[in-house]
C-alpha positions in Angstrom: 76.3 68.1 -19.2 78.7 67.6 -16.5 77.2 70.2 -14.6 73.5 68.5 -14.6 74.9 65.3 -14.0 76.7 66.9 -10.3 73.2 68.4 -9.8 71.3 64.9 -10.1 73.4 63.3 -8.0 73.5 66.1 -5.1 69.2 65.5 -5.3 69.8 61.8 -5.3 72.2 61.7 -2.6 69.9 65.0 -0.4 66.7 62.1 -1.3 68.6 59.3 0.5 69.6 61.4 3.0 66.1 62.7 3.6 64.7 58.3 3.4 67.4 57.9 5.7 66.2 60.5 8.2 62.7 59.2 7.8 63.5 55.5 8.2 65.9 56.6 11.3 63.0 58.5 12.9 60.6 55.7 12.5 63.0 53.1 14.2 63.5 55.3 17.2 59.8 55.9 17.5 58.9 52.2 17.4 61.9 51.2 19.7 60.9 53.8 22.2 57.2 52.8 22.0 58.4 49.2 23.0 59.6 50.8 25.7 57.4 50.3 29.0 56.5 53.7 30.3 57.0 55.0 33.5 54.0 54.1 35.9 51.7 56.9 36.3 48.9 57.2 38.9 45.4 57.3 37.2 47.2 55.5 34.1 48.2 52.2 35.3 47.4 52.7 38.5 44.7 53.9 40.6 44.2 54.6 44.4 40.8 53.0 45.9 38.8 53.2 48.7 37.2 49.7 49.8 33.9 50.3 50.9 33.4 49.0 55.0 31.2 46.1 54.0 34.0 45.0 51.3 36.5 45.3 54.8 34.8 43.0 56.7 34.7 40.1 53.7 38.2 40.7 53.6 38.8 40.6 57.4 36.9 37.1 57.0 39.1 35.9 54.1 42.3 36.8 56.3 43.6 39.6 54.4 44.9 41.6 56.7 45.5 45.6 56.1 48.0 46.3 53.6 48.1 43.0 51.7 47.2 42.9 48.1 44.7 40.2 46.8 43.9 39.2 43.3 40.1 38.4 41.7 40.7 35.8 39.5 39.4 32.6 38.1 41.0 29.2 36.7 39.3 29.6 33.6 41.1 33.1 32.9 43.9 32.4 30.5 45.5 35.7 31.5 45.5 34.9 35.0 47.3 32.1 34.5 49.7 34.0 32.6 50.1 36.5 35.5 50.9 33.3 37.8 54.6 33.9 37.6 54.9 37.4 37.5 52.9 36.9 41.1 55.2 34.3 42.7 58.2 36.3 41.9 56.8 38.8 44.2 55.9 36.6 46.9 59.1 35.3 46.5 60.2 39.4 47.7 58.2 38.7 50.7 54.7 40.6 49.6 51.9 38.4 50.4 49.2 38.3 47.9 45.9 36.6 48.4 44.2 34.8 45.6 40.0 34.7 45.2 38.5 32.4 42.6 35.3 33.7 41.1 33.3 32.3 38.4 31.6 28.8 37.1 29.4 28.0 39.5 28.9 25.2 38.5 32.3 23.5 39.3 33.2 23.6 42.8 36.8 26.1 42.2 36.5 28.5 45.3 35.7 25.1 47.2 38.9 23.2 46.1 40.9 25.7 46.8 39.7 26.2 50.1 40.4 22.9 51.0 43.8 23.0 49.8 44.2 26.6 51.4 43.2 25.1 54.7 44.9 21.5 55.0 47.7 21.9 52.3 48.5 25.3 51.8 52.2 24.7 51.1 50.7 22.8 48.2 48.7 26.0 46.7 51.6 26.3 44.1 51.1 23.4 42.4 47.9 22.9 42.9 46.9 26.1 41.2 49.0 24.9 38.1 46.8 21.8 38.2 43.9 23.8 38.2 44.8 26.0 35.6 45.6 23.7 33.2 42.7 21.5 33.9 40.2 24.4 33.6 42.0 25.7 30.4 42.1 22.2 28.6 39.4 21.4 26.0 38.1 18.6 29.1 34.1 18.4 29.3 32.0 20.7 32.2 31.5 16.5 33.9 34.9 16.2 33.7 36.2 19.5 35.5 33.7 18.9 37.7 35.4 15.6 38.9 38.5 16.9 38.8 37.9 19.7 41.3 35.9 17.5 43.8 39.0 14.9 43.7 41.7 17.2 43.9 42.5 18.1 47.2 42.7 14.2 47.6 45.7 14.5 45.6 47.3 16.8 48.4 46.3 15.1 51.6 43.0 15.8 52.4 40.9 12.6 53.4 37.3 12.5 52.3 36.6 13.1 56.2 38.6 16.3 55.9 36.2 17.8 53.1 32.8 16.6 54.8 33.8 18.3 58.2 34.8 22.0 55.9 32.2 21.3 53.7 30.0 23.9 54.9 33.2 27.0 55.6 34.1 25.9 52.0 30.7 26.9 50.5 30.3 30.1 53.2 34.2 30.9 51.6 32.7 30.5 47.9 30.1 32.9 48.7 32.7 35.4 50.0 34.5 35.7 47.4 31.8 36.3 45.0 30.6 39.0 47.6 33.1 40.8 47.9 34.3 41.0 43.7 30.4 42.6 43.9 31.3 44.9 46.4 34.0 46.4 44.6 32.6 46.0 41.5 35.1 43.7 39.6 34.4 43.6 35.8 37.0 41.1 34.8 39.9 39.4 35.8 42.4 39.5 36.8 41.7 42.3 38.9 44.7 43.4 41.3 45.0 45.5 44.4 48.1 46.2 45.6 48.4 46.4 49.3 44.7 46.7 49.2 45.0 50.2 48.1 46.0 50.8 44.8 44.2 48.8 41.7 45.9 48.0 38.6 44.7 49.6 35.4 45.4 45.9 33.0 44.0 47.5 29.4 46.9 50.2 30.1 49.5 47.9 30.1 51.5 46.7 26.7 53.8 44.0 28.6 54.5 41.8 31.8 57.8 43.8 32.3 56.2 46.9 32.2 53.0 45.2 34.4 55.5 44.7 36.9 56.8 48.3 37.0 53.5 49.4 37.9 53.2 46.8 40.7 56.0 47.8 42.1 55.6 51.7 42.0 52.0 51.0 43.3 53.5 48.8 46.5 56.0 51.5 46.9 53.9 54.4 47.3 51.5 52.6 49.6 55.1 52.1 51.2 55.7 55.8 51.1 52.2 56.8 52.2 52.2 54.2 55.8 55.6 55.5 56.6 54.0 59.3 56.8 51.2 58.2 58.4 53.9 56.5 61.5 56.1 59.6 61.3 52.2 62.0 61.8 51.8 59.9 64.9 54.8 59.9 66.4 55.3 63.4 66.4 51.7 64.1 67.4 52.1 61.9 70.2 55.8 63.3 71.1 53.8 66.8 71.2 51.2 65.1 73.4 53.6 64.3 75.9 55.6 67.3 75.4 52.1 69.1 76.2 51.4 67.1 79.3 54.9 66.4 81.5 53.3 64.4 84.0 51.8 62.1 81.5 53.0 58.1 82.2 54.8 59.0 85.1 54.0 55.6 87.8 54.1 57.6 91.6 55.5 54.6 94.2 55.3 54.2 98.1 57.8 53.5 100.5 56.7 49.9 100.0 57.6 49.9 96.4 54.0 49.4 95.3 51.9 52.1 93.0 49.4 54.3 94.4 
């Protein structure tokens, strides 16, 4: 009897220790899958190549060559969400240039023109009034009000927005030209330093969104200090080749012949 009783309790106690194990193992696997991964290129991030007619929007927009820009629209919850995680990099010191596409109907794009040309110092704000405007449960007429008054709000006179009228509508267009030209299917869409896109449907968190911004801006990083070191040394053989290259010949009269 005693026996049998010692061997039911060694099952009992090898069953617990078996739940145990499985209950231990599922933990780890969930903690781990909280986890963000590593950024991987061609899983959260993917290098691009803008097409020249998408260049020369962007040359007209003022991004210059290794800035990143974002596609987005007022009316995008998620962009608004991706607001802070944005500033804290310009905050770093990377510039990144914001395109409002979407509802033609209210004048976004224009606003923020406006305020991108007479108040930019205000864009902060006035992107959070925008977003929360756009976002609210406020009628089409109403948004539509809003935007045409709000660059009011940061110093612009109604003179101001007669005489840009015009650049405002031409910057509208723009933007919607070049999301077309590199074929944006939602927003936000992100490219960092203009060369890397973010892959958003592979990303499970703002912490680990960040990662991959960062790796991304690193390795375009990585990649432009290659490309300096390539042309240094190729011209340091150039003039290595060529001995009397740069050198001025002067006259007795100090000037060059």
């Amino acid at each position: 009897m005693n026996k049998k009783v010692s061997l039911l309790l060694v099952g009992l106690g090898c069953l617990a220790a078996l739940i145990g194990a499985d209950q231990y193992s599922r933990y780890t696997a969930k903690v781990e899958a909280s986890k963000p991964s590593e950024p991987t290129e061609g899983v959260h991030y993917k290098e691009i190549e803008i097409p020249e007619d998408a260049k020369v929007i962007l040359n007209k927009l003022g991004v210059k060559e290794g800035e990143t820009f974002e596609i987005m629209s007022y009316t995008c919850p998620a962009c608004n969400n991706m607001e802070p995680l944005l500033h804290h990099f310009e905050v770093l010191g990377i510039k990144v240039h914001k395109f409002q596409i979407g509802m033609d109907n209210i004048p976004l794009a224009e606003a923020e023109y406006f305020v991108k040309e007479k108040s930019a110092h205000n864009l902060p704000e006035f992107r959070k009034e925008m977003f929360t405007k756009m976002l609210s449960s406020a009628s089409s007429e109403e948004k539509v009000t809003f935007a045409k008054h709000i660059p009011l709000e940061y110093g612009l006179s109604l003179d101001n927005l007669a005489e840009l009228d015009v650049k405002a509508t031409e910057y509208k267009y723009l933007t919607l030209a070049l999301a077309d030209k590199l074929k944006v299917s939602h927003t936000p869409t992100i490219y960092v330093a203009g060369k890397y896109e973010l892959i958003q449907k592979n990303h499970n968190s703002f912490e680990q969104f960040s990662k991959t911004f960062m790796a991304a801006y690193e390795a375009y990083m990585k990649d432009r200090e290659s490309e300096v070191k390539a042309k240094l040394e190729e011209m340091e053989k150039n003039s290595i080749s060529d001995p009397t290259n740069d050198k001025e010949v002067y006259s007795q009269d100090g000037l060059a012949k």
